[in-house]
Structures are given as C-alpha cells and as structure tokens.
C-alpha positions in Angstrom: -27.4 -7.6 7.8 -24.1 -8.6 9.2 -24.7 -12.0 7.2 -25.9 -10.8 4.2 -22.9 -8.3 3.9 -20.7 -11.4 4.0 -22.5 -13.0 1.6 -22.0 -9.9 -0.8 -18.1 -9.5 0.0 -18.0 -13.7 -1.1 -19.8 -13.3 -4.1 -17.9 -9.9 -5.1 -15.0 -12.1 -4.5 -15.9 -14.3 -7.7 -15.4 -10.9 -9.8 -11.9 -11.2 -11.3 -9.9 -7.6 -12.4 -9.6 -8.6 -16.4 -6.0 -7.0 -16.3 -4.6 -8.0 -12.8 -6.0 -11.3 -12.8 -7.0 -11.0 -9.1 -10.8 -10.6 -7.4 -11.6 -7.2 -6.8 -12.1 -8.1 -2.7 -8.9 -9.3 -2.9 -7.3 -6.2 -4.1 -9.2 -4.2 -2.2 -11.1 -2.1 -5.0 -14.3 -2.6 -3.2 -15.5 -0.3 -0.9 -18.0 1.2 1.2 -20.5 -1.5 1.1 -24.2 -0.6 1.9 -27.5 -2.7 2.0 -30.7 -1.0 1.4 -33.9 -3.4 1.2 -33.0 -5.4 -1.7 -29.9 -2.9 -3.0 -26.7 -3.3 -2.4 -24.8 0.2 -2.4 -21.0 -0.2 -3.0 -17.5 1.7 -5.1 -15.3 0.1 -6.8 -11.8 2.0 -6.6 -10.1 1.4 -9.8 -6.7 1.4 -10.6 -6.9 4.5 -13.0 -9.7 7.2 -13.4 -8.8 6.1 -17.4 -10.1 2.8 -16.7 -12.1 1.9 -19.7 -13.5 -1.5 -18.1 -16.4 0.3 -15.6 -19.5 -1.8 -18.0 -17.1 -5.3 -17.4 -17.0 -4.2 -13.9 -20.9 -4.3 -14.0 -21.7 -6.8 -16.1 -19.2 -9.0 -14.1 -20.5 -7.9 -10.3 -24.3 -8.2 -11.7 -23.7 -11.6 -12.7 -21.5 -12.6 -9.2 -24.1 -11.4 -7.4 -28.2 -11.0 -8.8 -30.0 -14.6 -8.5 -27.1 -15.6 -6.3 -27.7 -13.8 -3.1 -30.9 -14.2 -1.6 -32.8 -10.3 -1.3 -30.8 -9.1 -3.5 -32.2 -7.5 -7.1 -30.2 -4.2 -7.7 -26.3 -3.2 -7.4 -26.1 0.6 -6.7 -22.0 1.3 -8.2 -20.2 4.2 -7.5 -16.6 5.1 -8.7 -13.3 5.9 -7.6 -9.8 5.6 -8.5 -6.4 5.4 -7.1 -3.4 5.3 -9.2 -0.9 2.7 -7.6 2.0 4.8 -5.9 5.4 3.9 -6.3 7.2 3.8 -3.3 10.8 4.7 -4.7 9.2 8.1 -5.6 8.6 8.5 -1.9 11.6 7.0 -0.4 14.1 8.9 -3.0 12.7 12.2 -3.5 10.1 14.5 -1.8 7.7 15.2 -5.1 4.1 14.3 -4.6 4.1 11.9 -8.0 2.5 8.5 -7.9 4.3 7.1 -11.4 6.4 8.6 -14.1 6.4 7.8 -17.4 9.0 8.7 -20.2 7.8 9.2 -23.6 10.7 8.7 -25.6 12.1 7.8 -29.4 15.0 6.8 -31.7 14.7 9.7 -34.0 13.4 13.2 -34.8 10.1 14.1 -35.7 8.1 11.2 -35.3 5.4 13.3 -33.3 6.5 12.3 -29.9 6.2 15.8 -28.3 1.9 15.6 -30.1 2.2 12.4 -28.2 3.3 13.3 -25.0 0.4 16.4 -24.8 -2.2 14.8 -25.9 -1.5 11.8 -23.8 -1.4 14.2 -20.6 -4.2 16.2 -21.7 -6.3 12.9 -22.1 -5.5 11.5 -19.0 -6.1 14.7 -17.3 -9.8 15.1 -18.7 -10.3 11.5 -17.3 -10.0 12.8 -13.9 -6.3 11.9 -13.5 -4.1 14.7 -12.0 -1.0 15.3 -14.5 2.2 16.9 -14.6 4.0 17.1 -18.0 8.2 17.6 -18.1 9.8 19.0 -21.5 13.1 17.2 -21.0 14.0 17.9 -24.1 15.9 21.2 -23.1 17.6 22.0 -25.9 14.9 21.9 -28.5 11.5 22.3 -26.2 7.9 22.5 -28.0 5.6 22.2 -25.3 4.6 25.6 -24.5 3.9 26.1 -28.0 1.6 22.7 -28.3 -0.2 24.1 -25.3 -0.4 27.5 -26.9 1.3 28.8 -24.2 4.0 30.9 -26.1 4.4 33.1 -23.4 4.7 33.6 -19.8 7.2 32.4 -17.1 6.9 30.1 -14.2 5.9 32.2 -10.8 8.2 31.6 -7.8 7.0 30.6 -4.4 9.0 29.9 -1.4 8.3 26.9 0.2 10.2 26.7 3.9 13.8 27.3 2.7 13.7 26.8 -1.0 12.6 28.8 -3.7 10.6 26.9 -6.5 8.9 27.2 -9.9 5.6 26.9 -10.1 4.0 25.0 -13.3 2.0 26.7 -15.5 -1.1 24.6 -16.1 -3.2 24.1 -19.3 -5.8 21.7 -20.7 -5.9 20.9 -17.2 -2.4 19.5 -17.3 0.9 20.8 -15.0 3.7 21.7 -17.6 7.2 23.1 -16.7 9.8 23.7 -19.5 12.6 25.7 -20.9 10.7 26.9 -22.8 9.2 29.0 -20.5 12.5 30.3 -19.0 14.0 31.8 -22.3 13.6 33.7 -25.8 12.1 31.6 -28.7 15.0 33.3 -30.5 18.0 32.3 -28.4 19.7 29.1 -28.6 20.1 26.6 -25.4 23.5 25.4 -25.2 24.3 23.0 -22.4 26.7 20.3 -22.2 25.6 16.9 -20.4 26.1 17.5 -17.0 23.9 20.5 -17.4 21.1 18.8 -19.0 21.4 16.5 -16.1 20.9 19.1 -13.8 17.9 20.8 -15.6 16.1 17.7 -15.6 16.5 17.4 -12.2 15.7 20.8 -11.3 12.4 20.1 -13.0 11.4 17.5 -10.5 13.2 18.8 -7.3 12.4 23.0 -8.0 8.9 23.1 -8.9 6.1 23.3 -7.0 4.2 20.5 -8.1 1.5 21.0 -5.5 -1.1 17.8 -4.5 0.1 14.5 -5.4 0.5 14.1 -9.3 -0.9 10.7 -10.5 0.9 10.1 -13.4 4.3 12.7 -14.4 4.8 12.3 -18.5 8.4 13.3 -19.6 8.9 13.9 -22.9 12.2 13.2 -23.9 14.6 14.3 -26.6 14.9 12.1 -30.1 17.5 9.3 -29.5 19.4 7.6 -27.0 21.4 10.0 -25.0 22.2 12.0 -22.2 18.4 13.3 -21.3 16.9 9.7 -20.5 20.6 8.6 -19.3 19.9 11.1 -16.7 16.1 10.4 -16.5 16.7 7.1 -16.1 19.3 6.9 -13.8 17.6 9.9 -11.3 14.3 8.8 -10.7 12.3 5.6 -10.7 10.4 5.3 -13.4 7.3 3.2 -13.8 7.9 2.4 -17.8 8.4 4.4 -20.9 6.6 4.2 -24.3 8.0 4.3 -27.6 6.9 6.4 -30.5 7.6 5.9 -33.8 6.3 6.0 -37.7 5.2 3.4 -39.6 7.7 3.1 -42.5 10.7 1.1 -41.9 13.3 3.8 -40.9 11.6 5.2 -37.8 11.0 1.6 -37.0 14.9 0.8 -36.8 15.3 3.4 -34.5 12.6 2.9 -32.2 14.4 -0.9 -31.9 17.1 1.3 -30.8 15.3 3.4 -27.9 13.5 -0.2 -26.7 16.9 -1.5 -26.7 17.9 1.7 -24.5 15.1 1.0 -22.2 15.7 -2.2 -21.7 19.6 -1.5 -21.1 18.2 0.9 -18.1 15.9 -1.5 -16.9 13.4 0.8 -17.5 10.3 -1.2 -18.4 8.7 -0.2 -22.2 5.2 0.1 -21.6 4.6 -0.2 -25.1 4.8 1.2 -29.0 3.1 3.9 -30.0 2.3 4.1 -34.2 1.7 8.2 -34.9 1.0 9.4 -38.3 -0.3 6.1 -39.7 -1.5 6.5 -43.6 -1.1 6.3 -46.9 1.4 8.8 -46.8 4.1 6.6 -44.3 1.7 3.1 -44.4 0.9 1.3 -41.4 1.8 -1.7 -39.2 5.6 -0.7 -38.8 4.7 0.0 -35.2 2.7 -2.9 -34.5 4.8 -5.4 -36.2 8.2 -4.1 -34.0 5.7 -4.6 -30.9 5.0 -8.3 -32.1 9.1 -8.7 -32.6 9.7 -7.4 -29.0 6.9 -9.1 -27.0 5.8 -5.8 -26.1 2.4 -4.4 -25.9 1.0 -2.7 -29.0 -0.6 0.9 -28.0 -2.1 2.5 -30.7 -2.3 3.8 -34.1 -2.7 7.9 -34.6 -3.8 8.6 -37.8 -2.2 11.3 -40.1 -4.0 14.1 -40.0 -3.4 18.0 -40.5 -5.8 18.7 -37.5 -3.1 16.9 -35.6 0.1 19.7 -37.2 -2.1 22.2 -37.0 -3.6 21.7 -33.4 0.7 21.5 -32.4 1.3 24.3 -34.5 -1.2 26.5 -32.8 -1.4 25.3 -29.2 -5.1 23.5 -30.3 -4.1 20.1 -29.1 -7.2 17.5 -31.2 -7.8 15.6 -28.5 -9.2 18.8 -26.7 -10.3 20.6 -29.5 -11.5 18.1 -31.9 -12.3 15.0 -29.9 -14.6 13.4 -31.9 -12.1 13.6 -34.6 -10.5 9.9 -35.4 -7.3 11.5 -34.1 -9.0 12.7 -31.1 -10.2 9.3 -30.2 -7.1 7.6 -31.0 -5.5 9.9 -28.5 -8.4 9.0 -25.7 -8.2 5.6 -26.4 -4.0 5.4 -26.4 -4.3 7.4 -22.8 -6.6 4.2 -21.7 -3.9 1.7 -23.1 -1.4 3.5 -21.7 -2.9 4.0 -17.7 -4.0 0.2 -18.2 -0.5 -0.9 -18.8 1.2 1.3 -16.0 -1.4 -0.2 -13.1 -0.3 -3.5 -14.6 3.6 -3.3 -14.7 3.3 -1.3 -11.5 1.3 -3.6 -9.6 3.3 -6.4 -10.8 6.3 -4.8 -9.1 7.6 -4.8 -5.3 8.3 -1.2 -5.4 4.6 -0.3 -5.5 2.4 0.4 -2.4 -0.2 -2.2 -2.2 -3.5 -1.2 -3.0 -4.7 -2.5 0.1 -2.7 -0.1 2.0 -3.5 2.9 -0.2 -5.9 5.1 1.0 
C-alpha cells in the first residue's frame, strides 16, 4: 500500500497548477491521500475557494494517473482552500487578514464602490471569508449598497481595548463611516485625520476569525486615503476601475501610475459600465498599454444602479443576470491573480507551511 501511495504522490507530481506553473505535490495542495481497492481518495487545497480551475484539476489528475498506475481506475477528489497569508500582515499588525486588496480609481463615478461590493459579496458566496473597508470617509456608500442604511457598529472589549464590531451582510464584514454618522451631516477631516480613520478601521474593529481577503474601497483619485493605505499596511495588490470612454481611461493611467509609485502591485483593470452608452475596450486596451492583466468587462445595466441604489447588490440578487456573472467571474480573475502575485512574493507564508 505503502508502494502504491508512492506511486500516486509521483504521478500526482506530473499535474502542473495552470497559474503557478508548479506540480501540485510540490506545492503541497495535495492532501490526505487514501487507497480503497482500486480508488484513490485524496483533496486538493487550492489556493482560493474562487478557484474556477476544479474540472482542469480533474481532467489533469485523471489523466496523470488512470492507465498509468497499475490498480488504479477511479480518483475520489475532495476540496479545500487556503488563501496564501501574507506574513507582513502578521509581523506588522495583530488583524486576522490573509491579503488586502485596494479597489481604487482616477476619478469619480466610475462604479468603483458597485465594484468593491459585489467583488466581496462574490468572493464571500464562494466560500471565502471577507471583510470590506469604506475608506472613502468623506463620501461613504457602502451601507447603502448593502442596504444597510441604518444601524451602528456594537462595541466589545477585547482585553484592554474597546473595538467595533462589523456589521455583516451578503455574508461580507463591512465597517464604515457611514455607520458612525447622520446621512445628513457632512464629514470634514483634514489628512492626518483620514489617516487615522483608516487605521482605526483595521486596528479598532473586531474582525473576528481570520479574514481571507480584506477589499478597501478607496476614494476617486490619487490622494491622501491610499497614501495612507499604502503606506500603513501591506497590501497584496490593488485593482483599477475605470469606464470605457477615453476620459476615465486617462485617469485610471493616473491611479496605475500611483500604484506603481507605492509599489503597490496593480492586480489588474477592471472595465464597469461597458455599452453603447460609454463603448467598450477603453479598459482593456490601457491593460494591453501597461502589461497588466485585463479583469473584466461589467456591462451597463440599470439592475446594477438600481441594485446600489437600494442595497440589492446583482450579483446576489440577480445572478444569472449578465451583470451578475460578470461580477462572479471578475471575483475569480481577481482571487486568481492575488494567489499568483502573492505567491510570487517572499512575504507570503509558503503553502507548504500553511495549515
């Protein structure tokens, strides 16, 4: 049995990862290996519970291993998934996040706060455990995308400190100051103050079990709120939203510019509201400019304003929608790309030490 065990870990060792370019022994993503009579009974831990590669991962094992070890006519394949933790989250700060991921762009009103929700919610109803940060202070539409227009954060005390707890919808932690004042009153801070809310977000709230990805959602532009981000905690990349139509385009070149000043890296470009309306390919073409990855395309679509208008974000409430599985799909792109960059890195904790 011993033998034959081998000869299963050898031939699962032919089974490359499609995005990390490794075997999946080697990496450590298989697991719990069984034999029963001519079954063999093992999990593959991915890298993301988003993963949308499970039928390569079949396809590829069936073909490493059926025909090529002897007794062998059936692979039994379980799941499971753990997001790569970066270690500069654990050696700078005690908050139980694996990666955090700015959603920012150059300008206004491009849809980057439908972005940011839906992403979270999507990733959340993949089995990832998410956390989702209004950094834009000032200016916050969160709660109401989540249709949480009212309600304030409980307080716990937690040995000597006293923190917010996150109110959770669609699944998804969310913490913002929105919650913490008057739809009618103004927020006026200066810089160092939005420096300090940001911060209080991460370090004063009670984020519970550890988060697997944290989404920020940044303010339009390039100033003091991912200055701050950027410069506080590690993060694992950002993604850039912006329209098609040449305008939002030249200021997304802006915020990859920003990034890439902070040496933050850009997971990518995001295209929302694509249609005749604004065209299409803006997004795509900066992408191709930059040698940056290429995202997704959301549609334009007034179940999209309306789901943010009303707290009915479309990739929970209309998911079959071709908004609602442009949403889906960009959360795959988007968890695809983090394991990637992440792995890629030296500040992440080997996945053969995870777990």
């Amino acid at each position: 049995m011993a033998d034959l065990k081998e000869q299963m870990m050898t031939a699962l060792g032919t089974v490359i990862e499609p995005e990390l370019h490794q075997d999946i022994v080697t990496l450590n993503m298989v697991r719990d290996l069984e034999i029963k009579g001519d079954t063999a009974a093992f999990t593959i831990v991915l890298t993301t519970p988003a993963c949308p590669l499970k039928n390569v991962f079949v396809e590829r094992c069936n073909e490493a291993v059926i025909g090529k070890v002897d007794g062998i006519t059936k692979l039994d394949i379980n799941w499971d998934a753990q997001v790569p933790t970066d270690r500069r989250i654990r050696g700078r700060m005690d908050t139980p996040i694996r990666s955090i991921i700015a959603v920012g762009s150059g300008k206004g009103g491009v849809g980057k706060s439908t972005v940011s929700i839906n992403l979270a919610i999507a990733l959340a109803e993949a089995g990832a455990k998410v956390g989702l940060i209004d950094a834009d202070i000032l200016n916050p539409n969160i709660p109401q995308m989540a249709g949480l227009s009212t309600g304030r954060p409980k307080v716990v005390t937690r040995g000597n400190k006293q923190l917010m707890v996150p109110i959770e919808a669609h699944g998804v932690k969310l913490i913002s100051t929105g919650f913490l004042t008057s739809p009618d009153k103004p927020m006026i801070m200066r810089g160092p103050m939005l420096h300090s809310a940001i911060q209080q977000f991460f370090v004063d709230v009670d984020w519970g079990e550890d988060l697997d990805y944290m989404i920020v959602d940044l303010p339009p532009g390039t100033g003091d709120a991912p200055l701050s981000l950027a410069q506080s905690f590690p993060l694992a990349g950002a993604i850039v939203v912006t329209q098609p139509q040449g305008v939002a385009v030249s200021d997304a070149v802006r915020s990859c510019a920003m990034f890439d000043q902070l040496s933050v890296p850009v997971l990518g470009i995001v295209e929302n509201m694509t249609g005749d309306f604004f065209g299409s390919g803006g997004g795509e073409e900066l992408a191709e400019k930059r040698d940056i990855p290429f995202l997704g395309r959301v549609p334009m679509a007034a179940s999209v304003r309306e789901g943010g208008d009303y707290g009915r974000p479309v990739v929970s409430f209309d998911p079959d929608s071709d908004a609602g599985k442009a949403f889906a799909e960009l959360s795959q792109a988007v968890a695809a790309r983090v394991s990637v960059v992440m792995l890629q890195s030296d500040d992440v904790i080997p996945l053969n030490i995870i777990g």
